[in-house]
C-alpha positions as CSV (number, residue, x, y, z in Angstrom):
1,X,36.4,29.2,60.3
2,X,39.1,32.0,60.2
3,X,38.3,34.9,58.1
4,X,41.4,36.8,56.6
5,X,41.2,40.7,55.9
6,X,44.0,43.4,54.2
7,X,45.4,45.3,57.3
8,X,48.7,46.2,55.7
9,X,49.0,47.5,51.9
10,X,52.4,48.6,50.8
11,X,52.2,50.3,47.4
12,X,55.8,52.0,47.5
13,X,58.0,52.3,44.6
14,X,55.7,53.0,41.8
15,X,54.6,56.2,40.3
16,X,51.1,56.3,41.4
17,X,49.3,59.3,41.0
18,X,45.8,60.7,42.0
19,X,43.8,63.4,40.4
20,X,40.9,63.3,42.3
21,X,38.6,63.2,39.6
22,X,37.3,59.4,40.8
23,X,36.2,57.9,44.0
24,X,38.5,56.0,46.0
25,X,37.0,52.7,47.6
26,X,39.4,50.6,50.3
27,X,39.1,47.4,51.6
28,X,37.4,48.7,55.5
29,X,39.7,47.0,57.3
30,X,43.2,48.7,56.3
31,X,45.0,50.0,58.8
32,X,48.3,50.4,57.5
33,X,49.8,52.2,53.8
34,X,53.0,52.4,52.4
35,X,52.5,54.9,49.7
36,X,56.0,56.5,49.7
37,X,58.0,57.1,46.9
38,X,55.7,57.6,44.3
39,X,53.9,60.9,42.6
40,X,51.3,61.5,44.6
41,X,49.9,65.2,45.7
42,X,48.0,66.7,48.3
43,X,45.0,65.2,46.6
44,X,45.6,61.8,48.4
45,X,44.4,63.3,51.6
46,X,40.7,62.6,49.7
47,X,41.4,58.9,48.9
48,X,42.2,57.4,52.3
49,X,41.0,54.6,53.7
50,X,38.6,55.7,56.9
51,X,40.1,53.3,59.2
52,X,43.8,54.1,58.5
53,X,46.1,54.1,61.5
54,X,49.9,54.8,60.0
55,X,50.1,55.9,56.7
56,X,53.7,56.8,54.5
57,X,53.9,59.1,52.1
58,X,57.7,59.9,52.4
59,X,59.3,61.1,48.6
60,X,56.0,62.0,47.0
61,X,55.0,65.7,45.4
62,X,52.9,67.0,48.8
63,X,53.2,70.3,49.2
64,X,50.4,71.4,51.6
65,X,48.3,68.9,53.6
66,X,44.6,70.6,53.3
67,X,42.6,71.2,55.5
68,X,39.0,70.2,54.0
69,X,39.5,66.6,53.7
70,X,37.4,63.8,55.4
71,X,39.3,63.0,58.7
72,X,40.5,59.8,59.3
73,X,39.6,59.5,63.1
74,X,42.6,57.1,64.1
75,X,45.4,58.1,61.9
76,X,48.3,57.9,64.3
77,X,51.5,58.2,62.5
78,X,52.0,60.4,59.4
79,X,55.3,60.4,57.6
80,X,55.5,63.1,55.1
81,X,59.3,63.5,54.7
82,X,61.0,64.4,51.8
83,X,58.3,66.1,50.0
84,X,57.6,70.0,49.1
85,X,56.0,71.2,52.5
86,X,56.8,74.6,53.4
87,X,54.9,74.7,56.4
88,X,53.6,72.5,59.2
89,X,50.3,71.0,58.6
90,X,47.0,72.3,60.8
91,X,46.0,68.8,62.5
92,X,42.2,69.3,62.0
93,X,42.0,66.5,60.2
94,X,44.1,64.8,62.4
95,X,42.9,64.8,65.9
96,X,44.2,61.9,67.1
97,X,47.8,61.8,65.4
98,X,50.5,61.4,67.7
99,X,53.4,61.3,65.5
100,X,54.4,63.2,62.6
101,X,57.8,63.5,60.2
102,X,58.7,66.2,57.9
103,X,61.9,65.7,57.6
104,X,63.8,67.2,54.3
105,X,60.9,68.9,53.4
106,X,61.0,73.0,52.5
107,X,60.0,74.4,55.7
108,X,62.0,77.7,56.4
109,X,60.3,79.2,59.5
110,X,57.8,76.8,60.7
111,X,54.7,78.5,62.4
112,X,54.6,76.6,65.6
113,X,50.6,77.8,66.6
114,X,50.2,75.1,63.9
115,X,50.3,72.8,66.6
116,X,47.8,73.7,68.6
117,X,45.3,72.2,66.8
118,X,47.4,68.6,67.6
119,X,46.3,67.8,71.0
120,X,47.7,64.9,71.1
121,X,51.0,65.1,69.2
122,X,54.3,63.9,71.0
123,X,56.7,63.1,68.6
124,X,57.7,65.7,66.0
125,X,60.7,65.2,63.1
126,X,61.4,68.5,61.2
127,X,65.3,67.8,60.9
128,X,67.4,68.5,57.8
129,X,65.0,71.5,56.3
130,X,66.6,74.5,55.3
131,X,66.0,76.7,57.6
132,X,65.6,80.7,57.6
133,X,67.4,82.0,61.1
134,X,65.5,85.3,61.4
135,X,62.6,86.4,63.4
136,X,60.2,84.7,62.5
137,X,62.0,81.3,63.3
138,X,62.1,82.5,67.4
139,X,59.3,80.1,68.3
140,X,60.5,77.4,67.2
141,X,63.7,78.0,68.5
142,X,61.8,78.0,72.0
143,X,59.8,74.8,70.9
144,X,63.2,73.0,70.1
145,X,65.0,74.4,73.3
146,X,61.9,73.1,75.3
147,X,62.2,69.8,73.4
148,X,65.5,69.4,74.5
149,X,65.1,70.4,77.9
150,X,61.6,67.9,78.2
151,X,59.6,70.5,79.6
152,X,57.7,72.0,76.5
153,X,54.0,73.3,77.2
154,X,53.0,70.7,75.0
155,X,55.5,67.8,76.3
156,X,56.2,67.5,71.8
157,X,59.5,66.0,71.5
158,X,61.8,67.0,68.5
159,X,63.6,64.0,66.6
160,X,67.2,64.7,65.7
161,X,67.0,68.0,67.9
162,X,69.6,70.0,68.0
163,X,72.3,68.0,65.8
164,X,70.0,68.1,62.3
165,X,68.5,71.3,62.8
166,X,70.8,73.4,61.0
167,X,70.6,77.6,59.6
168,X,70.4,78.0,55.7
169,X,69.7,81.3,55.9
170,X,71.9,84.5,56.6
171,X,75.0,83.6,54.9
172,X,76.6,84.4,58.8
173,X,74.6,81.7,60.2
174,X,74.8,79.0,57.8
175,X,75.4,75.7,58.4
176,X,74.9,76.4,62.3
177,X,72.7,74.8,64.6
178,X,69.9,76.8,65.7
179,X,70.8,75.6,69.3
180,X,74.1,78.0,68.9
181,X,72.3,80.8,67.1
182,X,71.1,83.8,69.3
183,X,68.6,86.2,68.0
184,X,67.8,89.0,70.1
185,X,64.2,89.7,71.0
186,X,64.8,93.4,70.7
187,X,65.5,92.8,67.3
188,X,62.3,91.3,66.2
189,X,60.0,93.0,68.8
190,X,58.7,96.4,66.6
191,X,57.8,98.2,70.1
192,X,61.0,97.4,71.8
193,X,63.3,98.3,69.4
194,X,61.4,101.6,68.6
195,X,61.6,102.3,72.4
196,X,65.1,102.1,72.1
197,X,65.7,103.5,69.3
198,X,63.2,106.9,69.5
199,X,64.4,107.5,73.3
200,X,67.7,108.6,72.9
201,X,66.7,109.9,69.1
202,X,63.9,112.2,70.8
203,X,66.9,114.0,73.6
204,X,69.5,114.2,70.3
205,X,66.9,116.0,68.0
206,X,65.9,118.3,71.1
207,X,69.9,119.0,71.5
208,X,70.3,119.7,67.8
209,X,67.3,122.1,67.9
210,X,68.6,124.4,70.3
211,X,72.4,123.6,68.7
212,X,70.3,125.1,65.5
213,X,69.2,128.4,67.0
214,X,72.9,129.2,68.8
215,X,74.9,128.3,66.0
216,X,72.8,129.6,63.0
217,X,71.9,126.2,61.7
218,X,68.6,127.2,59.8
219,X,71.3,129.2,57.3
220,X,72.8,125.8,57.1
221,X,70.0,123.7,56.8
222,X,69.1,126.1,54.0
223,X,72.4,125.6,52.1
224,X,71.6,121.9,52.3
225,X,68.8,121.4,50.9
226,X,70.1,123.6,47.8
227,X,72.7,121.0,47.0
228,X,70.6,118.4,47.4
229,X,67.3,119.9,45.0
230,X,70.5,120.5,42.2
231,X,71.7,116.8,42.9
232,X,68.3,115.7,42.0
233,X,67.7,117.6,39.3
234,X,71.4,116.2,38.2
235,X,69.8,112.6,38.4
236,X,66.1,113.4,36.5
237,X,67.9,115.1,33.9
238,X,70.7,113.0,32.7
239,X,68.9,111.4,30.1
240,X,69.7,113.8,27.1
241,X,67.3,113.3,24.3
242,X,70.6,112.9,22.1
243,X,70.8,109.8,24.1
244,X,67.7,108.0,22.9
245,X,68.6,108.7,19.2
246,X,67.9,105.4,17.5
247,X,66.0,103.9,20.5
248,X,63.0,102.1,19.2
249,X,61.0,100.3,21.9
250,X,60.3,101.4,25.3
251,X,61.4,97.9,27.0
252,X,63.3,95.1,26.1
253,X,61.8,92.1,28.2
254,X,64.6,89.6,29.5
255,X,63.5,85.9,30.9
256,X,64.1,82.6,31.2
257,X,62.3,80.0,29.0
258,X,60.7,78.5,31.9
259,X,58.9,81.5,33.0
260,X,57.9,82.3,28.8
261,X,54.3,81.2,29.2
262,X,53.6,84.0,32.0
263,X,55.5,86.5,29.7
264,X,53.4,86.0,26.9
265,X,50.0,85.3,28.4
266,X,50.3,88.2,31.5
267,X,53.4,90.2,30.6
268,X,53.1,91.6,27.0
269,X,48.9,91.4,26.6
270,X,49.3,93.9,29.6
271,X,51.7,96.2,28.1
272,X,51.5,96.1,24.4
273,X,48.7,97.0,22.2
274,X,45.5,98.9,23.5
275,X,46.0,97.3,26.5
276,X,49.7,99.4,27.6
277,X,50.1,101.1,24.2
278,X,54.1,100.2,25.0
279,X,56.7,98.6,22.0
280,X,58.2,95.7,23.8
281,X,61.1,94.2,22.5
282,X,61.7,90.5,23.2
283,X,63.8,87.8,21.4
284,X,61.0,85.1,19.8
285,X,59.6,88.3,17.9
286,X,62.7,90.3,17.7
287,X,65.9,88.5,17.6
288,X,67.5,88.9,13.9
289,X,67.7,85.2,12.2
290,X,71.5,84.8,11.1
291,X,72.9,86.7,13.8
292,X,74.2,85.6,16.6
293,X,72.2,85.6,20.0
294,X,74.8,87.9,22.3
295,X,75.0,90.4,18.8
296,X,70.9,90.4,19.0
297,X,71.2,90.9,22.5
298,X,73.3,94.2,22.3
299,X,70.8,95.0,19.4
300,X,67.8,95.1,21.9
301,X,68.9,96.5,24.9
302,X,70.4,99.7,22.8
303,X,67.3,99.8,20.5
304,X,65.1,100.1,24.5
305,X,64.6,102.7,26.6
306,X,64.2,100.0,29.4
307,X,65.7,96.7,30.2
308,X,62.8,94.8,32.0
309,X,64.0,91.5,33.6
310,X,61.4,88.8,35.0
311,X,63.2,87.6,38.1
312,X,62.9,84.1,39.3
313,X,64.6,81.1,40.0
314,X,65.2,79.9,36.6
315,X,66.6,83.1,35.9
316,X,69.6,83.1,37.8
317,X,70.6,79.6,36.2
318,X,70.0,81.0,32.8
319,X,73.6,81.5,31.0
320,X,71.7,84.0,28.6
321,X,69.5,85.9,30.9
322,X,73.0,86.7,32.6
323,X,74.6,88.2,29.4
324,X,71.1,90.3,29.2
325,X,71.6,91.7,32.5
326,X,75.3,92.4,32.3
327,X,74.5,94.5,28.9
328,X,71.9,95.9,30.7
329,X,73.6,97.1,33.9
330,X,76.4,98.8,31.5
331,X,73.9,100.7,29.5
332,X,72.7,102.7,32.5
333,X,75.5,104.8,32.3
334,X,73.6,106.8,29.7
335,X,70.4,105.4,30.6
336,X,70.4,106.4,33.8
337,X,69.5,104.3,37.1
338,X,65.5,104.0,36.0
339,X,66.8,101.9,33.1
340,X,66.1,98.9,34.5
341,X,63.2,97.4,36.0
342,X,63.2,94.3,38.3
343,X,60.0,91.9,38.4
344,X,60.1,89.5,40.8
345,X,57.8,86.6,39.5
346,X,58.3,84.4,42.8
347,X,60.3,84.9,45.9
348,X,64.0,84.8,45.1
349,X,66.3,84.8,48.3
350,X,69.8,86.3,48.2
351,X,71.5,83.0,49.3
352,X,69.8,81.4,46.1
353,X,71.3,83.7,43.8
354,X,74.7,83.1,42.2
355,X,77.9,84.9,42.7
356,X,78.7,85.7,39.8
357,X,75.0,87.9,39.7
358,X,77.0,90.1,41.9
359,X,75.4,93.0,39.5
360,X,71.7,91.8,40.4
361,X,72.5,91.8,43.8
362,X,73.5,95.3,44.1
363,X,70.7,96.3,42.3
364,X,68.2,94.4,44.5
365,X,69.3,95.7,47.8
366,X,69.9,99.7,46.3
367,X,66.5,99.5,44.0
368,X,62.8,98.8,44.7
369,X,61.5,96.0,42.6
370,X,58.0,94.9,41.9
371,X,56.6,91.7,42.8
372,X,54.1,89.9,40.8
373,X,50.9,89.5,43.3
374,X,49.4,86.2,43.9
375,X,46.0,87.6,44.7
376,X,44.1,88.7,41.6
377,X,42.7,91.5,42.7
378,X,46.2,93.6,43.2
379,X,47.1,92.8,39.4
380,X,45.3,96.1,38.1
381,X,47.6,98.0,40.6
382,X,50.5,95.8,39.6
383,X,50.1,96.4,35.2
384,X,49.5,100.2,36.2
385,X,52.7,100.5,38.4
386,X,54.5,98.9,35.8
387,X,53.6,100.3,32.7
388,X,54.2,103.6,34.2
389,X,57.8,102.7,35.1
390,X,58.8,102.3,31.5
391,X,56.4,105.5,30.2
392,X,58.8,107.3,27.6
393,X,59.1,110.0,25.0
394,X,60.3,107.6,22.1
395,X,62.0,109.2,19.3
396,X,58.8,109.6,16.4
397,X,60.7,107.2,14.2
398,X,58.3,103.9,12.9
399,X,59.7,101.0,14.4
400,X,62.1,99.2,11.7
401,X,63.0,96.1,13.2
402,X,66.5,95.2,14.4
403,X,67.5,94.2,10.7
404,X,69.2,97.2,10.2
């Protein structure tokens, strides 16, 4: 008598999801899964059946394979392409896999000592991601080189390697292959380039010194610093307190809708009431009903000392958020520079930016910016730092609303 048991399950094409909150139970004898193309997490890693061998779960929502799950001792083959992965996956729960696919995933600059905890892995697919050619991408560079030339340490081959492997990131490399990209090691290497640098620095300086004493360079030197302590002064002082006349709030708060719940839960708790003791000025508590939304726009950013802008993806495709900034950026003529404050919510990349933010772009790479910490205990550091960026001497006038 022939007994008949489930080896091969393919559950692709649905929109199964998995919160964890239940216990998975598999037939024992499944070896093979087709869960691709449906909505499933990194919480699947926890409902896997113990005997699994290959296992799909290209087009799903992954976007870190954990690393405290129970180990499926003969997984082989892992196909994780086109999901959210910005990294490679630590293969501790892995130790037998031998063949693994990220391909189109969001892996900028892979860390390659990932894979030293896959002993056993030959076959690696990390094609069409889009990749960030700067330092930190050199070892992988080498581990695709090696791949190519079938003498890696670790005998891994790359899939696709060098043809889908292509540079997102400079704008000057884009679109190359990271075969044809060179990026010098004296360029990454801290030592190195400070060896370089501070040599020939340390024989200029010791020329100039004695340049000094000949040619009467101290009387100089003396002359300017003068200019610059007056051009200083010239910048701290050019906000006149006939300026602020009529200036109400201390900051008018820009963002997109998408980033509103953090704005209302972290941003103004923090900086209005007892809390900041600031008047904030945003548009669901101050926009004028009737009026029109670029008229309540130039209403808010004259009526605020400050133009704060909560920087993230979203942002920059926000038609609104742009008119915002581009009142914003004009008003620092009698502002001054300090005007406005950039708060970067989530890493924002130049290439991501549009052209026509050519205004926020400046700004970025001329101003420091603050950057919303993901550990919780730097968020005291982060409220102080930015409550005393927009500290002000307001005009004693009661605040009358933007009616008027």
């Amino acid at each position: 008598r022939v007994q008949l048991a489930l080896q091969h399950l393919d559950l692709s094409l649905n929109s199964l999801t998995y919160d964890s909150l239940v216990e998975c139970v598999w037939p024992p004898d499944i070896t093979h899964m087709n869960l691709s193309s449906n909505g499933l997490t990194e919480s699947v890693f926890k409902c896997l059946p113990n005997g699994i061998k290959i296992l799909d779960l290209q087009n799903n929502q992954v976007s870190v394979v954990p690393e405290s799950i129970l180990k499926p001792d003969h997984l082989l083959a892992l196909d994780l392409s086109a999901n959210r992965l910005r990294d490679l996956p630590v293969c501790d729960g892995f130790p037998t896999l031998y063949l693994l696919l990220l391909k189109a995933n969001s892996l900028h600059a892979p860390t390659v000592s990932n894979l030293k905890s896959c002993p056993r892995l030959k076959i690696l697919d990390v094609s069409l991601n889009p990749f960030t050619c700067t330092c930190a991408l050199r070892s992988f560079l080498s581990l695709g080189i090696n791949s190519e030339q079938k003498n890696g340490r670790r005998g891994i081959e790359l899939v696709s390697w060098p043809w889908a492997y292509n540079c997102s990131y400079p704008e000057a490399f884009r679109n190359s292959t990271l075969k044809d990209i060179w990026i010098p090691e004296i360029s990454c290497n801290v030592g190195l380039l400070a060896a370089t640098i501070l040599g020939p620095a340390v024989i200029v300086i010791i020329a100039a010194v004695t340049l000094c004493h000949r040619l009467d360079g101290p009387w100089y030197m003396g002359m300017i610093w003068q200019w610059t302590r007056a051009k200083h002064r010239a910048r701290t002082q050019q906000v006149r307190p006939e300026d602020l006349v009529g200036v109400e709030f201390h900051a008018f708060v820009s963002y997109s809708q998408h980033d509103a719940e953090w704005v209302q839960n972290s941003l103004l708790p923090n900086l209005e009431g007892p809390a900041g003791g600031l008047r904030i000025c945003h548009h669901e508590k101050n926009f004028v009903p009737g009026k029109t939304i670029i008229e309540n726009i130039i209403r808010c950013v004259e009526k605020s000392r400050h133009s704060v802008f909560v920087l993230s993806a979203h942002f920059v495709k926000s038609e609104w958020c742009h008119y915002e900034l581009y009142f914003a950026s004009h008003n620092r003529v009698s502002r001054g520079s300090d005007s406005v404050v950039l708060v970067l919510l989530e890493p924002l990349p130049q290439y991501l930016i549009p052209s026509k933010y050519y205004q926020l772009k400046a700004m970025m790479d001329r101003h420091t910016y603050l950057e919303w910490p993901q550990d919780r205990a730097k968020h005291r550091l982060f409220w102080a730092n930015l409550r005393a960026a927009l500290q002000a001497d307001l005009p004693n006038a009661a605040v009358r609303g933007l009616e008027e």
